[in-house]
FITORFI-925050 format. One record per atom (N, C-alpha, C, CB): residue number from 0; residue in one letter; x, y, z. Coordinates in nm, 2 decimals. Glycine has a CB too. Layout:
> num|residuo|px|py|pz
> NUM|A|X|Y|Z
...
END
This chain:
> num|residuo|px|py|pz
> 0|X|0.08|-0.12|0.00
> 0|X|0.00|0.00|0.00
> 0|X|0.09|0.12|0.00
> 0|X|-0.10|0.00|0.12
> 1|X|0.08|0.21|-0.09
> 1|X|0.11|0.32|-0.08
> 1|X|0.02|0.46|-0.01
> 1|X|0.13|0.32|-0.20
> 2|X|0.08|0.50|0.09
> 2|X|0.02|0.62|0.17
> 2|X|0.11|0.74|0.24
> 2|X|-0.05|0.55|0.27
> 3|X|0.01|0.84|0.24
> 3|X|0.12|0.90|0.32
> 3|X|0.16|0.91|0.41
> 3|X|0.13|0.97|0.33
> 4|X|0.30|0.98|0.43
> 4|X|0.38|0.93|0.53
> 4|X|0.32|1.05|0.68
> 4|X|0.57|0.93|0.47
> 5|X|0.34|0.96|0.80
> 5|X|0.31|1.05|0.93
> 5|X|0.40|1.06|1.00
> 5|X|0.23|1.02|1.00
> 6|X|0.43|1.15|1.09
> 6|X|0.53|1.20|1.16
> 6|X|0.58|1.02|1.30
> 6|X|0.45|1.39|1.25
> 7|X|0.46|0.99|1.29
> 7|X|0.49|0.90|1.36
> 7|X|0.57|0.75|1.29
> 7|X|0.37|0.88|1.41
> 8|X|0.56|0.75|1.14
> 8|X|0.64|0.67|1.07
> 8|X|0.80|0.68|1.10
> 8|X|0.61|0.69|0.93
> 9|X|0.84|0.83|1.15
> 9|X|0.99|0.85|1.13
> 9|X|1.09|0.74|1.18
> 9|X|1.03|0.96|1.19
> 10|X|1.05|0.72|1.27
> 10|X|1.13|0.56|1.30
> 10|X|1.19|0.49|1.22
> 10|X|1.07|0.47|1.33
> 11|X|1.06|0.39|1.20
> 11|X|1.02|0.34|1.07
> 11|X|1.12|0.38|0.93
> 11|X|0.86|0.39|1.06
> 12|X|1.09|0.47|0.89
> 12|X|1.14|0.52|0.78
> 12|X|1.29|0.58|0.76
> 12|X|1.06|0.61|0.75
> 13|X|1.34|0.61|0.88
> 13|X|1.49|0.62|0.92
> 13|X|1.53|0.51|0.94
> 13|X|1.52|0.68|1.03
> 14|X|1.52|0.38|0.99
> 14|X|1.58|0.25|0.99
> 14|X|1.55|0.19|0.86
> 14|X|1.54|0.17|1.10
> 15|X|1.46|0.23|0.80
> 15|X|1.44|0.19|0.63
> 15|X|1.54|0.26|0.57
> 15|X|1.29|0.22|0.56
> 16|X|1.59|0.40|0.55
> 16|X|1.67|0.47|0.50
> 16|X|1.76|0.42|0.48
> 16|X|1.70|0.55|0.54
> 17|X|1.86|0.38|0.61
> 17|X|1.98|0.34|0.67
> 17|X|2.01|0.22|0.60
> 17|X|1.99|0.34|0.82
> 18|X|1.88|0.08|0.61
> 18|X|1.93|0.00|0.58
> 18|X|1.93|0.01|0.41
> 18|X|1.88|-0.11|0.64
> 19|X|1.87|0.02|0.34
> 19|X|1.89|0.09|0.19
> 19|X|2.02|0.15|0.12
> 19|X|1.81|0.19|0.18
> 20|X|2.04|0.23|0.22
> 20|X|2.17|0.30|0.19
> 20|X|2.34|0.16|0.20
> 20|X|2.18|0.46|0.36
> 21|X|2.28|0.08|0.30
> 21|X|2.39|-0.05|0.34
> 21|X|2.33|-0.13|0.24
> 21|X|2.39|-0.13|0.52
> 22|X|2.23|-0.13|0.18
> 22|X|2.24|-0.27|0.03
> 22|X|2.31|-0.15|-0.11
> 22|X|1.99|-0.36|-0.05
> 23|X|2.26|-0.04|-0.13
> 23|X|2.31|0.02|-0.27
> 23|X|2.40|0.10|-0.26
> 23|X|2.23|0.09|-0.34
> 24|X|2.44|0.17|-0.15
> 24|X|2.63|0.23|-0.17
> 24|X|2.75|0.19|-0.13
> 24|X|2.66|0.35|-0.11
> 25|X|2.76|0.09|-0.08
> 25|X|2.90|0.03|-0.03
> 25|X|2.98|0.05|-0.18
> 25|X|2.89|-0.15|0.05
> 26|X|3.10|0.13|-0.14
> 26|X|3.20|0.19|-0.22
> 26|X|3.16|0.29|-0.35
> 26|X|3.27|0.07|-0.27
> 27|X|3.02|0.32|-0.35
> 27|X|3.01|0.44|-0.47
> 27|X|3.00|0.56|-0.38
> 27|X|2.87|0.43|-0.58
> 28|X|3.01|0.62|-0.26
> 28|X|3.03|0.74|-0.18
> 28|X|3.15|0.71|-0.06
> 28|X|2.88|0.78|-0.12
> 29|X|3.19|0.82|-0.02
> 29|X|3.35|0.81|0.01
> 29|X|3.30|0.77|0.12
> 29|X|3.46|0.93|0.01
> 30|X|3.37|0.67|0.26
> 30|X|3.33|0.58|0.37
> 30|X|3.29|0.73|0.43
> 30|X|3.48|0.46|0.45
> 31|X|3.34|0.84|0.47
> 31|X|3.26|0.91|0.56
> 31|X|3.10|0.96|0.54
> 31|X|3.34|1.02|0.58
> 32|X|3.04|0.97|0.44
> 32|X|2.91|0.94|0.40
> 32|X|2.84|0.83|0.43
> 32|X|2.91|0.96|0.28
> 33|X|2.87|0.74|0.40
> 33|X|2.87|0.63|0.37
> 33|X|2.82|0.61|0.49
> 33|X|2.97|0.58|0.33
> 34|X|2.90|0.62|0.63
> 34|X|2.91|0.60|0.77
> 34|X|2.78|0.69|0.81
> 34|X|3.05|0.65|0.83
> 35|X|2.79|0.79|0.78
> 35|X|2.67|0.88|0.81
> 35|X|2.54|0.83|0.78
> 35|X|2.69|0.99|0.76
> 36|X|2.52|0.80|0.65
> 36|X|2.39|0.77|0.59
> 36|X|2.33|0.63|0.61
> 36|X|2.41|0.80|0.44
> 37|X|2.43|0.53|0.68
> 37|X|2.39|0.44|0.76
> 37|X|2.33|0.39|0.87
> 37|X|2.44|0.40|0.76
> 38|X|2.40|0.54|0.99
> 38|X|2.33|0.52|1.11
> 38|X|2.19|0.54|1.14
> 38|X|2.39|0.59|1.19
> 39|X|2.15|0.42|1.20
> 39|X|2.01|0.45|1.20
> 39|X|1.95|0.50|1.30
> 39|X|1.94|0.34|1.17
> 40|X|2.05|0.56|1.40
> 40|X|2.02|0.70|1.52
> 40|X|1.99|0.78|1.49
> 40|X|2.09|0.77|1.59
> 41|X|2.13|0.86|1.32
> 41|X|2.13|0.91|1.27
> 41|X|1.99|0.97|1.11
> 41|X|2.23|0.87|1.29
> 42|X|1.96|0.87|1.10
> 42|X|1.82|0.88|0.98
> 42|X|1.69|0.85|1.07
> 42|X|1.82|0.73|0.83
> 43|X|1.71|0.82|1.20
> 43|X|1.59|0.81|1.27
> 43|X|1.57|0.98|1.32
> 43|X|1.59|0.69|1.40
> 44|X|1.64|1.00|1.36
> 44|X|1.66|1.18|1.41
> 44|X|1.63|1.25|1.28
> 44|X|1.83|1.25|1.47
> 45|X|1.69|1.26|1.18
> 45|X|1.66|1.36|1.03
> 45|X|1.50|1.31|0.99
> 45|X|1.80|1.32|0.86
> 46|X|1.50|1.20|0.98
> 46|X|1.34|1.17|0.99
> 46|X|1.21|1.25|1.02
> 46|X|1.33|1.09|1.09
> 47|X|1.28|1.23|1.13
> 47|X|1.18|1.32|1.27
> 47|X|1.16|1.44|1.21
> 47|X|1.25|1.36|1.43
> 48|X|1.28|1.51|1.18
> 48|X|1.28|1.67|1.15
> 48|X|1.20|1.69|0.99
> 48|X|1.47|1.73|1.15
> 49|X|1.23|1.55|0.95
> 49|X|1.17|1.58|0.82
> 49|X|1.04|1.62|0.80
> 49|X|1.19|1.48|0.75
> 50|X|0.97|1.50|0.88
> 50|X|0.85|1.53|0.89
> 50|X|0.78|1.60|0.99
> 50|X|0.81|1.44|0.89
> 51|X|0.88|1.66|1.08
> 51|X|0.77|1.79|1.15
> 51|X|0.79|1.94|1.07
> 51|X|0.82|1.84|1.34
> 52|X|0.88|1.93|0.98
> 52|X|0.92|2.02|0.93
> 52|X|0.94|2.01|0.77
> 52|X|1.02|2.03|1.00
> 53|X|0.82|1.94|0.69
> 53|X|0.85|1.90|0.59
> 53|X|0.86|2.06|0.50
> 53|X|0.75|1.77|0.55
> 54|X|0.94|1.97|0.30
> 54|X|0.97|2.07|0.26
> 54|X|0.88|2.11|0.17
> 54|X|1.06|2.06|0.22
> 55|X|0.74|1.99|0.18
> 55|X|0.59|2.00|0.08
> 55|X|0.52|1.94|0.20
> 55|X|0.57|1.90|-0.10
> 56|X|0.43|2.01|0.24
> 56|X|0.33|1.96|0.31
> 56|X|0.29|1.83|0.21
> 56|X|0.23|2.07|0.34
> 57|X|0.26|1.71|0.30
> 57|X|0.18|1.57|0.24
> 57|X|0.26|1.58|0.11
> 57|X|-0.01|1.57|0.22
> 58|X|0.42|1.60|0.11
> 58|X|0.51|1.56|0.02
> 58|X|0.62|1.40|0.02
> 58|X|0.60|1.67|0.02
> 59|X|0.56|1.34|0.16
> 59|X|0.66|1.24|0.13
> 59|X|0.52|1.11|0.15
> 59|X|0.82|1.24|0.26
> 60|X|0.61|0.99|0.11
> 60|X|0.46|0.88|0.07
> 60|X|0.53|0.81|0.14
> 60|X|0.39|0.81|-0.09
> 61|X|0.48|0.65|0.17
> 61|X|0.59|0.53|0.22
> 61|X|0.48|0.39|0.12
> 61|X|0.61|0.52|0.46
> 62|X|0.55|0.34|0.07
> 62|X|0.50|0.15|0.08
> 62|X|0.53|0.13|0.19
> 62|X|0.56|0.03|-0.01
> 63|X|0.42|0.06|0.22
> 63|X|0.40|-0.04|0.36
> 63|X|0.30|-0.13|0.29
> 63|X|0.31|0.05|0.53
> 64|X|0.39|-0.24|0.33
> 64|X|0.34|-0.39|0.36
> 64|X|0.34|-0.46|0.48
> 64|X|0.40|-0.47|0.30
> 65|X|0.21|-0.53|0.50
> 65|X|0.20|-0.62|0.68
> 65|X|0.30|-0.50|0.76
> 65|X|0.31|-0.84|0.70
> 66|X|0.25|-0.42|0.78
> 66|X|0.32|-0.34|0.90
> 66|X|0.42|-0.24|0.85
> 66|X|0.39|-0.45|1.01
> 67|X|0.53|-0.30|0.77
> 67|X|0.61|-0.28|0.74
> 67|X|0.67|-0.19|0.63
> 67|X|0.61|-0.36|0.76
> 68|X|0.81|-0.10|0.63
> 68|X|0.79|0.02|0.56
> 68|X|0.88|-0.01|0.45
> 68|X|0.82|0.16|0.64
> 69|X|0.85|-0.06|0.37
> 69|X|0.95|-0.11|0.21
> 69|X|1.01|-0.02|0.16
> 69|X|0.89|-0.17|0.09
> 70|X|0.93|0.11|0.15
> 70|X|1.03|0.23|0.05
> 70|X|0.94|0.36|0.10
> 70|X|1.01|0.20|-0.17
> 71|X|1.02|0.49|0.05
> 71|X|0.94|0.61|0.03
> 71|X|0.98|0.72|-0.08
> 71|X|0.94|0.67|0.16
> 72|X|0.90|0.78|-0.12
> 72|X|0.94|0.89|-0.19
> 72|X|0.92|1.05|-0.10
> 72|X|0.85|0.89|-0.32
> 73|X|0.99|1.17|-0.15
> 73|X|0.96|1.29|-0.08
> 73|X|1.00|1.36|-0.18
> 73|X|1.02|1.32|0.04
> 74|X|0.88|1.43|-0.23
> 74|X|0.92|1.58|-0.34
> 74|X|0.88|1.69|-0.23
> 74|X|0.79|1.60|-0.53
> 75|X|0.90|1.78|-0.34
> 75|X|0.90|1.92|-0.30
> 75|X|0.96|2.01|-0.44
> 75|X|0.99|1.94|-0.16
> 76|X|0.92|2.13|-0.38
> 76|X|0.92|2.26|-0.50
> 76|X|1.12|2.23|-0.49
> 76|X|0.83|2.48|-0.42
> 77|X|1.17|2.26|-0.61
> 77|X|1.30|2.25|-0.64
> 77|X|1.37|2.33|-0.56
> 77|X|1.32|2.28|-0.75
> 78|X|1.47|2.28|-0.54
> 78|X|1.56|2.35|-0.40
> 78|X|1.71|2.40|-0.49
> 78|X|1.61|2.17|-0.23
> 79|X|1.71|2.38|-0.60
> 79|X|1.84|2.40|-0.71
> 79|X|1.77|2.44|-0.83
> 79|X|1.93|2.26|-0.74
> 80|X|1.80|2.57|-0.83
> 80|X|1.79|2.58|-0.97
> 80|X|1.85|2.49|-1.13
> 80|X|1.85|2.70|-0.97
> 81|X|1.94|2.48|-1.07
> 81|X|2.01|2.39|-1.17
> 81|X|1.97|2.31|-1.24
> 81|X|2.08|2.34|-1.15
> 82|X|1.84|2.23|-1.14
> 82|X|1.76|2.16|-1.19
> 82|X|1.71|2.17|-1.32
> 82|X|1.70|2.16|-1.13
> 83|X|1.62|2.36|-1.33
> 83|X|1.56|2.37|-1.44
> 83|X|1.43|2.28|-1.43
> 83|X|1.66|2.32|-1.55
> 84|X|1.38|2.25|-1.31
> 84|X|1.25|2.28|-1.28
> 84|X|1.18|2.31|-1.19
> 84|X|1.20|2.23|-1.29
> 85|X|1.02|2.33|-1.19
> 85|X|0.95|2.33|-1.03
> 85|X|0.95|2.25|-0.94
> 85|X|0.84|2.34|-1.01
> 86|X|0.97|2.13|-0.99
> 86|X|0.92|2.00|-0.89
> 86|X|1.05|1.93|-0.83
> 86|X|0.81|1.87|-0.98
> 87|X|1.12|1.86|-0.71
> 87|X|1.18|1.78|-0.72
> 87|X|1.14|1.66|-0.64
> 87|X|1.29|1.82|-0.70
> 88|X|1.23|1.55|-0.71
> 88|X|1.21|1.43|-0.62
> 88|X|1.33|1.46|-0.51
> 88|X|1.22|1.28|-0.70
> 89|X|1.32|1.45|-0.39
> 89|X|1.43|1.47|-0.28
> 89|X|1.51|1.30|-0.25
> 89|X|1.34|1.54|-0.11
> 90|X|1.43|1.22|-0.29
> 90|X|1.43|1.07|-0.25
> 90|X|1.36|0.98|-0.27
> 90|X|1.42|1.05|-0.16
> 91|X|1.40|0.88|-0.33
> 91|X|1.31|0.75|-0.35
> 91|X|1.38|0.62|-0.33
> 91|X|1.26|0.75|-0.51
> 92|X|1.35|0.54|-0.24
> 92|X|1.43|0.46|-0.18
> 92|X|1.37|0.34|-0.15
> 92|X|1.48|0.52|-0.09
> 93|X|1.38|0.22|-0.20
> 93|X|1.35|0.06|-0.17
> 93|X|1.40|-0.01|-0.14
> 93|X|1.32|-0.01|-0.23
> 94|X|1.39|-0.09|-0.06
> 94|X|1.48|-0.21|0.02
> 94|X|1.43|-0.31|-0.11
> 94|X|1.41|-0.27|0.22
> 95|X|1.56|-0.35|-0.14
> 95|X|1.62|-0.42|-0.23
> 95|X|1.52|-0.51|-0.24
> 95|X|1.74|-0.45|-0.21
> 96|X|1.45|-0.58|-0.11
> 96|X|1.38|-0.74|-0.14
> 96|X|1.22|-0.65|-0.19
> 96|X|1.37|-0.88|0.06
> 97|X|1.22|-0.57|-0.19
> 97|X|1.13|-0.45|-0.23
> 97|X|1.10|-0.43|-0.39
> 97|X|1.20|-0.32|-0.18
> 98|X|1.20|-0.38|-0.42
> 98|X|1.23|-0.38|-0.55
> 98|X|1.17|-0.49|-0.68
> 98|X|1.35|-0.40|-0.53
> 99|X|1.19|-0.42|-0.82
> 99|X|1.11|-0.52|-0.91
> 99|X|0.96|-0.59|-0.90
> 99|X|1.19|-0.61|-0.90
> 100|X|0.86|-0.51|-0.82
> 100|X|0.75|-0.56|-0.80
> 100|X|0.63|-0.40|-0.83
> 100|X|0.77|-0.64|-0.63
> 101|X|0.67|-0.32|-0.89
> 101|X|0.59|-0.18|-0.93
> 101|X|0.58|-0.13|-0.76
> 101|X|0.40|-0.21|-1.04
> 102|X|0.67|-0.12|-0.64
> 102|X|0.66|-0.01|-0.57
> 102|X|0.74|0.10|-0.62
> 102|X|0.67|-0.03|-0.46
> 103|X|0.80|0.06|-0.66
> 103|X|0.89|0.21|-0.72
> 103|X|0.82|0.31|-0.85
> 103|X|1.05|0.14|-0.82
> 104|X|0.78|0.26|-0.87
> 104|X|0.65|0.33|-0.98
> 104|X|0.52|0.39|-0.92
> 104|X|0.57|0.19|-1.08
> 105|X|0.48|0.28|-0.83
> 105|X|0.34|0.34|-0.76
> 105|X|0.42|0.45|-0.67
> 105|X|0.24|0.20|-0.65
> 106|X|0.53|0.43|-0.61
> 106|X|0.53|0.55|-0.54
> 106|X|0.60|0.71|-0.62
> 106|X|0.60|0.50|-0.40
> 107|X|0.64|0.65|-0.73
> 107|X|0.66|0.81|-0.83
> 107|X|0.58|0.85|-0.86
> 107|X|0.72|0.83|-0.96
> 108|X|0.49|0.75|-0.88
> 108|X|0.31|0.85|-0.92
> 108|X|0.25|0.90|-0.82
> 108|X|0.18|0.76|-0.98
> 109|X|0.26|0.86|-0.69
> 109|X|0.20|0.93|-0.59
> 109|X|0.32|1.11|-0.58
> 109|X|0.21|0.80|-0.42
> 110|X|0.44|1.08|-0.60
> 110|X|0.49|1.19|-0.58
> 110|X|0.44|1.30|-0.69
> 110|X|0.64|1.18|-0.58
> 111|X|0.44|1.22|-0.82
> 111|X|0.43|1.32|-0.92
> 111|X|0.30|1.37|-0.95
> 111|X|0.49|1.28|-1.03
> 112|X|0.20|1.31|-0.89
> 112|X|0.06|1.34|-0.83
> 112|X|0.08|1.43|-0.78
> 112|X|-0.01|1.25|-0.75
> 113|X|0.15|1.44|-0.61
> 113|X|0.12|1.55|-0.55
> 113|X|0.20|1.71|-0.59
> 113|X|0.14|1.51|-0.40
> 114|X|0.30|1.68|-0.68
> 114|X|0.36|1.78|-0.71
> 114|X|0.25|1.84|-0.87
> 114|X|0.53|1.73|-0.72
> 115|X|0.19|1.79|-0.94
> 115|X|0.15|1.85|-0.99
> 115|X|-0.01|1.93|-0.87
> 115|X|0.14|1.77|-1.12
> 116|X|-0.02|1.79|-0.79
> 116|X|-0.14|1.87|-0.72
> 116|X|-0.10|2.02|-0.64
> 116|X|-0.20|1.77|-0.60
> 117|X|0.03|2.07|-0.68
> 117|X|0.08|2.18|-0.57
> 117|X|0.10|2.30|-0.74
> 117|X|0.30|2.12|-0.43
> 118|X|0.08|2.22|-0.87
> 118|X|0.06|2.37|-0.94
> 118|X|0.17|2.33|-1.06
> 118|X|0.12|2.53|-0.82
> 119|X|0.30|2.21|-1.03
> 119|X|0.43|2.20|-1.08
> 119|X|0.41|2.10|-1.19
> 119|X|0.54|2.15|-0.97
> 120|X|0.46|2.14|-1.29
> 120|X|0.42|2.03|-1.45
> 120|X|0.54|1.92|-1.45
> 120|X|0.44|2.14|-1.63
> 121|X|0.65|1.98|-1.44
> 121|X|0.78|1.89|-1.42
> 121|X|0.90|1.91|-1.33
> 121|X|0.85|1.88|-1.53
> 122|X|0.98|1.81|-1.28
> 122|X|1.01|1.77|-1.18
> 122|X|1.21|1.73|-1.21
> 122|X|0.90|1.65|-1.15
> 123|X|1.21|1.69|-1.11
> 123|X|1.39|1.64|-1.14
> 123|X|1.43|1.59|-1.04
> 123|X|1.51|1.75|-1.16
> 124|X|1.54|1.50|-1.03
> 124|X|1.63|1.41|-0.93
> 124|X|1.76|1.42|-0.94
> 124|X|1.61|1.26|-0.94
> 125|X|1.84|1.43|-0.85
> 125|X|1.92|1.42|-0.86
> 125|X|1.96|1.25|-0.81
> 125|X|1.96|1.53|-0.80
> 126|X|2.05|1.22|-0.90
> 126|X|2.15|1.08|-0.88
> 126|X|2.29|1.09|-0.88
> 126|X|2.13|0.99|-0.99
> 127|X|2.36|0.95|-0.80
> 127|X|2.49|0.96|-0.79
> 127|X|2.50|0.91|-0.93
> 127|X|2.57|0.87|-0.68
> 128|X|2.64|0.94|-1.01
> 128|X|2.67|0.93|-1.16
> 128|X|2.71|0.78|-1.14
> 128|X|2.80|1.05|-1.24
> 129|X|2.75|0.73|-1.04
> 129|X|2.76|0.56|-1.01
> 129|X|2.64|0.48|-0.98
> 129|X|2.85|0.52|-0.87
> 130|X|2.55|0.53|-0.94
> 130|X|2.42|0.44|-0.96
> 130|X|2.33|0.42|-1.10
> 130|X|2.33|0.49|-0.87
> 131|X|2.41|0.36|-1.16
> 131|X|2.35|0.26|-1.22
> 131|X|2.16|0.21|-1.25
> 131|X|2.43|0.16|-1.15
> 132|X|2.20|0.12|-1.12
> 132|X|2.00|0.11|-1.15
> 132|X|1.90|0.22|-1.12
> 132|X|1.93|-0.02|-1.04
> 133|X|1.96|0.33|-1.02
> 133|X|1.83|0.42|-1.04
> 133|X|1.83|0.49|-1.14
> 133|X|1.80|0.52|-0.95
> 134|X|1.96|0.55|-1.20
> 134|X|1.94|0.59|-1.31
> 134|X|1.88|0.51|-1.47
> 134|X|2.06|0.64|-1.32
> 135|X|1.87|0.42|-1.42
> 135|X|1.80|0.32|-1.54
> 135|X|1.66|0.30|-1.51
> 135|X|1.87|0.16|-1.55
> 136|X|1.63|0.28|-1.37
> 136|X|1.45|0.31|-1.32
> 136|X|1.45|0.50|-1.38
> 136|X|1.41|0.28|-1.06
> 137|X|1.49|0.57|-1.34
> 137|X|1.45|0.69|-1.39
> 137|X|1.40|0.69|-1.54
> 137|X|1.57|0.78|-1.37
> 138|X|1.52|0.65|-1.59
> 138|X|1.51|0.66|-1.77
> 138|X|1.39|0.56|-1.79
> 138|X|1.67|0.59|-1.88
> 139|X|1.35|0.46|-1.75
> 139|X|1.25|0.42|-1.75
> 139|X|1.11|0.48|-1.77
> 139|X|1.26|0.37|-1.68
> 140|X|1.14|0.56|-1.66
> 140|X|1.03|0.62|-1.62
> 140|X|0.94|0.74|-1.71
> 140|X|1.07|0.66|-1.51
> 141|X|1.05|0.77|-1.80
> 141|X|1.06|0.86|-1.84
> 141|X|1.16|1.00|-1.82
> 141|X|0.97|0.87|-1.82
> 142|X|1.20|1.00|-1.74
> 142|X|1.33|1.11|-1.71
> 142|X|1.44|1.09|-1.81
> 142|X|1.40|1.11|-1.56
> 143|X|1.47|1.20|-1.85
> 143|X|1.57|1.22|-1.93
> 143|X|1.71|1.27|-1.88
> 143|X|1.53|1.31|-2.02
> 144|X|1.82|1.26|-1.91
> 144|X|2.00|1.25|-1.80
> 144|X|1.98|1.45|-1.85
> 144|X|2.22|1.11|-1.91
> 145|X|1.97|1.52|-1.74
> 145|X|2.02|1.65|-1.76
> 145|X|2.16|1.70|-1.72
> 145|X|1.93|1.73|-1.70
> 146|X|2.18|1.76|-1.63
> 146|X|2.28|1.86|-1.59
> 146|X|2.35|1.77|-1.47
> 146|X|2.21|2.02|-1.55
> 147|X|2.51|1.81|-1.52
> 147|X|2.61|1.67|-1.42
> 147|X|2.65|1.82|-1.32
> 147|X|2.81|1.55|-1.53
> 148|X|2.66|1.74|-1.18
> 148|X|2.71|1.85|-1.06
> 148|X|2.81|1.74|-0.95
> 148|X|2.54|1.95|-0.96
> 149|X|2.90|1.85|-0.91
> 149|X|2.96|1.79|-0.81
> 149|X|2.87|1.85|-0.66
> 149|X|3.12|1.84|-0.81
> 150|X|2.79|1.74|-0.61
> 150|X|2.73|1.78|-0.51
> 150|X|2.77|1.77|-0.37
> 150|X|2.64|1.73|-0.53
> 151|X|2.68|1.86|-0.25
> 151|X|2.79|1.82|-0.15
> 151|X|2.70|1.78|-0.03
> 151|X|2.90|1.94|-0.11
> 152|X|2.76|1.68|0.03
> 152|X|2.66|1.65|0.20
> 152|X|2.79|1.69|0.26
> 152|X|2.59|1.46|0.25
> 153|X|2.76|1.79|0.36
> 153|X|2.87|1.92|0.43
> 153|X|2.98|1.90|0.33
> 153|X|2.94|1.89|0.61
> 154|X|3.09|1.87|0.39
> 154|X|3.21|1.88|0.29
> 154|X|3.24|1.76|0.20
> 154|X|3.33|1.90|0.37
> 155|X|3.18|1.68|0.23
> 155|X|3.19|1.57|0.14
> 155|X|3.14|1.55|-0.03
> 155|X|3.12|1.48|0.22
> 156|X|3.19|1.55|-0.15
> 156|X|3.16|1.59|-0.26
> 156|X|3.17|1.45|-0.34
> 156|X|3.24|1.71|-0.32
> 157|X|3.02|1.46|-0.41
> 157|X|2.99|1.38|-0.49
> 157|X|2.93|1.41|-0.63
> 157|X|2.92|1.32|-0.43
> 158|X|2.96|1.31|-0.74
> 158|X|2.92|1.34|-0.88
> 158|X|2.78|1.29|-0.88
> 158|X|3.00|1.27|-1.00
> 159|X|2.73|1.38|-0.93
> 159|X|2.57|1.42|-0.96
> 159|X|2.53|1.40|-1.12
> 159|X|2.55|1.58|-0.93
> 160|X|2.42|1.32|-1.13
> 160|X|2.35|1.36|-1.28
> 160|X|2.21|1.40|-1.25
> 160|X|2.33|1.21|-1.40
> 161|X|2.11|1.48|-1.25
> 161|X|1.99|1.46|-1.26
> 161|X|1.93|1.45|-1.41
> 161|X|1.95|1.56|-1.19
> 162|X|1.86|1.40|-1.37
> 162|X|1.70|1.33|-1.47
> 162|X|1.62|1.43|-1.43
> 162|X|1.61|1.16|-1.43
> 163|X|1.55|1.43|-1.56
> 163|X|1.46|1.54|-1.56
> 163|X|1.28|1.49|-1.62
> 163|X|1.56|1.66|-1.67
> 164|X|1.21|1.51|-1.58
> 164|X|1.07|1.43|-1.63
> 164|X|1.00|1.59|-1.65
> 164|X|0.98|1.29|-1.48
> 165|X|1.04|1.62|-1.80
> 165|X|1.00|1.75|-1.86
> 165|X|0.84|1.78|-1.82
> 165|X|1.03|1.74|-2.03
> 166|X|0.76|1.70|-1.83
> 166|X|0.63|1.69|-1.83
> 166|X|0.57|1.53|-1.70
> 166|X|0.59|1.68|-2.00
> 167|X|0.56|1.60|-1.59
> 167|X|0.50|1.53|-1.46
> 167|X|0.38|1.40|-1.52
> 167|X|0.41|1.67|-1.35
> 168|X|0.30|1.43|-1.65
> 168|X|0.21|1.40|-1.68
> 168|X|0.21|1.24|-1.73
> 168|X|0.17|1.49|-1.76
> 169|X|0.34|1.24|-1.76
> 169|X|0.40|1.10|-1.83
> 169|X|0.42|1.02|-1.76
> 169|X|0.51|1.09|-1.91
> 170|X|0.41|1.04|-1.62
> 170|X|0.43|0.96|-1.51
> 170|X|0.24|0.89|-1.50
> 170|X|0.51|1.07|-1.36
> 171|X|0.22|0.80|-1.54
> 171|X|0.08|0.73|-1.53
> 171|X|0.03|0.70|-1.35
> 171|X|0.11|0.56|-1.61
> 172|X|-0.08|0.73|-1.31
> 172|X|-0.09|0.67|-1.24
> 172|X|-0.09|0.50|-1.19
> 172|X|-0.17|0.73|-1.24
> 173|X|-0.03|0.49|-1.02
> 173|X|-0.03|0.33|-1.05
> 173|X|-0.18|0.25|-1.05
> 173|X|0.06|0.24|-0.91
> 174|X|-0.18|0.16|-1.11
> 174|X|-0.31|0.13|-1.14
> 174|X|-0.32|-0.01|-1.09
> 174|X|-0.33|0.16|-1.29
> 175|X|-0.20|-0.14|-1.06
> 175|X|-0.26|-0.23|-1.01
> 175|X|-0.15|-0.26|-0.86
> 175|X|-0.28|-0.35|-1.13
> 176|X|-0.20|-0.32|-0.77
> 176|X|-0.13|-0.30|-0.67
> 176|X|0.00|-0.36|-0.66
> 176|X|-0.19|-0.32|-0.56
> 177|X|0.11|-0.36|-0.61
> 177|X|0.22|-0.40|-0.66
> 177|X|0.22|-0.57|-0.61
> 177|X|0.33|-0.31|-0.60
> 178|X|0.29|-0.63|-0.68
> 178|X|0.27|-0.74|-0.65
> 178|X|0.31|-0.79|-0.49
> 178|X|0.33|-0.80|-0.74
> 179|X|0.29|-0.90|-0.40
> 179|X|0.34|-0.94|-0.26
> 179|X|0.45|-0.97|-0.26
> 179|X|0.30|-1.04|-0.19
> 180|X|0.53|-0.96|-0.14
> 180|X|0.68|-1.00|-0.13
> 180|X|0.64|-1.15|-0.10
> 180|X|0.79|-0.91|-0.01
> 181|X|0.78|-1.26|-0.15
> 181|X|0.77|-1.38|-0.16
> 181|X|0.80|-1.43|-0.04
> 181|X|0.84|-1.42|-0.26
END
């Protein structure tokens, strides 16, 4: 089920972060990132703040299955020009045993739902230039490879591509529920 996310999920969704981050970056961000974006003290606290303090009201979604929090997305109005649009995706993130079953789809459409519901036609993501499969779920999706940046979490710098989904509209609503985990 895809729904939105509540301040009381942050837990939840911070120990989902963390472990995500330990299946898809080991060795594509430098170990002090790396370290950071794993602790799940650490993504349970930013969590928190996220959602009392979000950057789109009813901008972040979660899959939940039996209890449980498999992935989430979080847009909001673009925080970088560079983007070159109104809308961004901030995050989209699945636990791997997650994956390949249309939650990654059902939950871009809920984002790109609520960002056109806020006024915004198209959208953008930033990606590490070493990830591989999101950037290939993106292109999928429709996003197209725009503008490369060296990005930064505090001092730490990373290569950037964002994708760009010129028109929000091409993103279909999800339409059948994703399939069960096995």
């Amino acid at each position: 089920m895809i729904r939105p996310a509540t301040r009381a999920d942050a837990p939840a969704i911070g120990e989902m972060h963390a472990a995500a981050w330990v299946e898809t970056y080991p060795g594509l961000v430098p170990p002090a990132l790396f370290e950071e974006m794993t602790d799940p003290a650490r993504r349970r606290a930013a969590w928190a703040r996220n959602l009392a303090e979000p950057l789109l009201e009813g901008g972040t979604f979660v899959a939940e299955e039996a209890g449980a929090i498999l992935g989430f997305i979080s847009v909001c109005r673009a925080r970088d020009a560079a983007l070159g649009t109104g809308g961004e995706v901030s995050g989209l993130y699945l636990l791997r045993r997650a994956q390949r079953r249309g939650l990654g789809g059902a939950l871009l459409a809920a984002g790109a739902a609520r960002l056109r519901a806020e006024g915004l036609a198209d959208a953008a993501a930033w990606v590490l230039d070493a990830n591989h499969p999101a950037r290939a779920f993106y292109a999928a999706t429709g996003a197209v490879p725009g503008v490369s940046q060296t990005g930064y979490h505090g001092r730490i710098a990373v290569s950037e591509i964002a994708y760009v989904w010129r028109d929000l509209s091409c993103i279909p609503p999800a339409r059948d529920p994703p399939a069960p985990l096995r």
